[in-house]
C-alpha positions as CSV (number, residue, x, y, z in Angstrom):
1,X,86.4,-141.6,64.6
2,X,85.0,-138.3,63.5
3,X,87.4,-137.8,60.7
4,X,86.2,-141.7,59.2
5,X,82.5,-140.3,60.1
6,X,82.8,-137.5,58.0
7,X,85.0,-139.0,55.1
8,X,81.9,-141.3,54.3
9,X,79.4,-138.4,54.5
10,X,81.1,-136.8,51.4
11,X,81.0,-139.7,49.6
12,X,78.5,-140.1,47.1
13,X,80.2,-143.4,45.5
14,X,76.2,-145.5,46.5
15,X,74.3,-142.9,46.1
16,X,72.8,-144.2,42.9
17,X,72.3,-147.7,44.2
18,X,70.3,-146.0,46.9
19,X,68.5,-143.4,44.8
20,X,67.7,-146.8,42.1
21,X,66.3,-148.8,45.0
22,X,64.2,-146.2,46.7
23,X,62.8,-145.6,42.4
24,X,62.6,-149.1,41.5
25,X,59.3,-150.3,43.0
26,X,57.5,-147.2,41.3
27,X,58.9,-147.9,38.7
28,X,57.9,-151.4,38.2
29,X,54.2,-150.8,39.5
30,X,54.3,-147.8,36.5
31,X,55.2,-150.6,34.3
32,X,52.6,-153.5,35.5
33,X,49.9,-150.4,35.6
34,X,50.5,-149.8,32.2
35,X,50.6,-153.4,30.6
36,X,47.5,-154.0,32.5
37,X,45.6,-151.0,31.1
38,X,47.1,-151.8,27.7
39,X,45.4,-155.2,28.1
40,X,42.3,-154.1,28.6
41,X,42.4,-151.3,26.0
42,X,43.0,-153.9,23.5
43,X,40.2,-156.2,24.8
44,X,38.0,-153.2,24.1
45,X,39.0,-152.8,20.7
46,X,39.2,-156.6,19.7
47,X,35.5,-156.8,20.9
48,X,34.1,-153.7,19.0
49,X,36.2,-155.2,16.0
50,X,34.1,-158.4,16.2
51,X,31.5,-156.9,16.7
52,X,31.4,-154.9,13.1
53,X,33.2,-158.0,11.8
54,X,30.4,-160.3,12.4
55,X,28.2,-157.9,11.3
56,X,29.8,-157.0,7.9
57,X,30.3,-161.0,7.1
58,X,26.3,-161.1,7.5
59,X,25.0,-158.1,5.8
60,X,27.7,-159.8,2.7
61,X,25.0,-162.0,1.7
62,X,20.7,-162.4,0.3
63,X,20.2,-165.2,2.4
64,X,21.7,-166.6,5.5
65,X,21.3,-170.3,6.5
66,X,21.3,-171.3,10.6
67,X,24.9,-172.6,9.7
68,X,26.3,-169.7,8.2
69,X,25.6,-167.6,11.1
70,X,26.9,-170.6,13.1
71,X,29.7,-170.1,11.5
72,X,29.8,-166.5,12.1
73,X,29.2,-167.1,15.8
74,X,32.3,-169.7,15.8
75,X,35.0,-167.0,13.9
76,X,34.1,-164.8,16.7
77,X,35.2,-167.0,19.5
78,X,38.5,-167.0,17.1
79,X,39.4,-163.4,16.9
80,X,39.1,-162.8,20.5
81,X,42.5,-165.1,21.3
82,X,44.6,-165.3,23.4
83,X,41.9,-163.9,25.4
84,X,39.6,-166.0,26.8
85,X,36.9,-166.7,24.8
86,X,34.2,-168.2,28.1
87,X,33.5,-165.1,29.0
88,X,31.8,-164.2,25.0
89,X,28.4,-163.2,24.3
90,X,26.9,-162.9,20.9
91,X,23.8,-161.6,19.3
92,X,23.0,-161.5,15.7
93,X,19.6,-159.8,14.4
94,X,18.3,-158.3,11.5
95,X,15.9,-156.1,12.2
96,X,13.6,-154.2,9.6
97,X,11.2,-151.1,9.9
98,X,7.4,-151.6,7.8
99,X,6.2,-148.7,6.0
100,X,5.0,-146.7,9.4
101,X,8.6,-146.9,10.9
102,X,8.1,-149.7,13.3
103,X,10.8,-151.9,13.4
104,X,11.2,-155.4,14.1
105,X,13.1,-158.4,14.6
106,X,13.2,-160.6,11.7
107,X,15.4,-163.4,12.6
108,X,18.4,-163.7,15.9
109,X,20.2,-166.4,16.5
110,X,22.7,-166.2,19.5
111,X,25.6,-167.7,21.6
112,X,26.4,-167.6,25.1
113,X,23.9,-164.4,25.5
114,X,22.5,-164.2,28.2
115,X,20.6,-160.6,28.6
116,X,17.1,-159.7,28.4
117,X,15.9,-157.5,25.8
118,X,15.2,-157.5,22.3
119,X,17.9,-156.1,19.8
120,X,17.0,-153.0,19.0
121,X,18.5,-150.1,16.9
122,X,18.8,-145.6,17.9
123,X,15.7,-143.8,17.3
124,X,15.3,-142.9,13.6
125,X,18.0,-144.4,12.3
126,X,15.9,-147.1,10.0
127,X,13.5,-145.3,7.7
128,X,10.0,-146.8,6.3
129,X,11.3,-150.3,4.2
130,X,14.5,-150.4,5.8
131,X,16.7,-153.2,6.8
132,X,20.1,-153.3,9.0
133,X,21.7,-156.9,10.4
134,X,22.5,-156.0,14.7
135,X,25.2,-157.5,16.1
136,X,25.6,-157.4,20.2
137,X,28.7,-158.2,21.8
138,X,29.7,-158.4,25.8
139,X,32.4,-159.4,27.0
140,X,33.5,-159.3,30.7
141,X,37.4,-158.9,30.8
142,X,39.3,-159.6,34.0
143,X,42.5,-158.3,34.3
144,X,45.8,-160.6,34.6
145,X,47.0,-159.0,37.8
146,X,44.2,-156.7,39.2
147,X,46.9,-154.4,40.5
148,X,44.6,-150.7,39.8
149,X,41.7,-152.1,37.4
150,X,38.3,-153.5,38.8
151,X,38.1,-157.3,39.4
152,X,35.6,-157.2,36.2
153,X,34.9,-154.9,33.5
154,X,32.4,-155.6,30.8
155,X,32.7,-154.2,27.4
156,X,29.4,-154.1,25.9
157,X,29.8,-153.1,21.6
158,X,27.0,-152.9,19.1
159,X,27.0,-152.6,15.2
160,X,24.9,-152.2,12.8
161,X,25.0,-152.7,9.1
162,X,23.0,-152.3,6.3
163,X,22.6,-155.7,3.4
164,X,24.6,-155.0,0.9
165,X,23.2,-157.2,-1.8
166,X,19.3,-156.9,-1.1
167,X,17.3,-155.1,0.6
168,X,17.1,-157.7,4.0
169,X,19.1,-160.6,4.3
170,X,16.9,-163.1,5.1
171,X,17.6,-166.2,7.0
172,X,16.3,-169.7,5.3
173,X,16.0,-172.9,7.2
């Protein structure tokens, strides 16, 4: 009995199948961790890119009509697939500084926003007779499998622009 005891202690013939199942789960939870934080990392960047696409397209033109930036609001809701596009805010402003520096906003027309406050732009970066379109985007991102992420993150981007045609694109009817 103790010989047979000791002729299977020596041999190593399953010690990789043991070794693999002891490493597999950490494995796999490395993986999911990693797709999952991929996933949001991309929701990140597909929102800041809408965000500067959205306010690009409108700072493209003199005048903007309530479709056009209907229009603009609607590509948005595009580029975020395959993420869900319910959970979209958007804001676009133009905003314009008189000759004493004060700004304000000249025209905003939303979709699916739903926080207070004005759009606004940092401090000093409009000067006296200055224009820039504003475009606010939020969007709260759930992850697939919630394994290590919070149940909700929101990624809140901002851009700004400056018309590149005139001086202020101005919005007509």
């Amino acid at each position: 009995m103790t010989a047979l005891l000791r002729r299977l202690a020596a041999d190593r013939g399953g010690a990789s199948a043991v070794e693999f199942a002891l490493i597999l789960p950490i494995i796999f939870l490395l993986h999911v961790c990693a797709a999952e934080a991929l996933q949001a990392y991309v929701a990140q960047r597909r929102i800041a890119d809408i965000a500067s696409a959205m306010a690009d397209i409108a700072a493209r033109n003199r005048t903007v009509t309530t479709a056009d930036l209907n229009d603009i609001l609607g590509a948005a809701t595009t580029m975020i697939y395959p993420l869900p596009n319910v959970r979209l805010q958007q804001r676009v402003s133009s905003i314009t500084a008189d000759n004493s520096g004060t700004t304000t906003t000249d025209w905003t027309v939303k979709k699916d926003y739903s926080e207070a406050g004005s759009p606004s732009v940092p401090a000093g970066y409009l000067r006296a007779g200055e224009s820039v379109i504003v475009t606010d985007v939020i969007y709260d991102y759930r992850p697939t499998l919630g394994f290590f992420l919070p149940e909700n993150i929101r990624f809140t981007r901002h851009a700004y622009v400056r018309p590149r045609l005139s001086a202020k694109v101005e919005k007509v009817s």
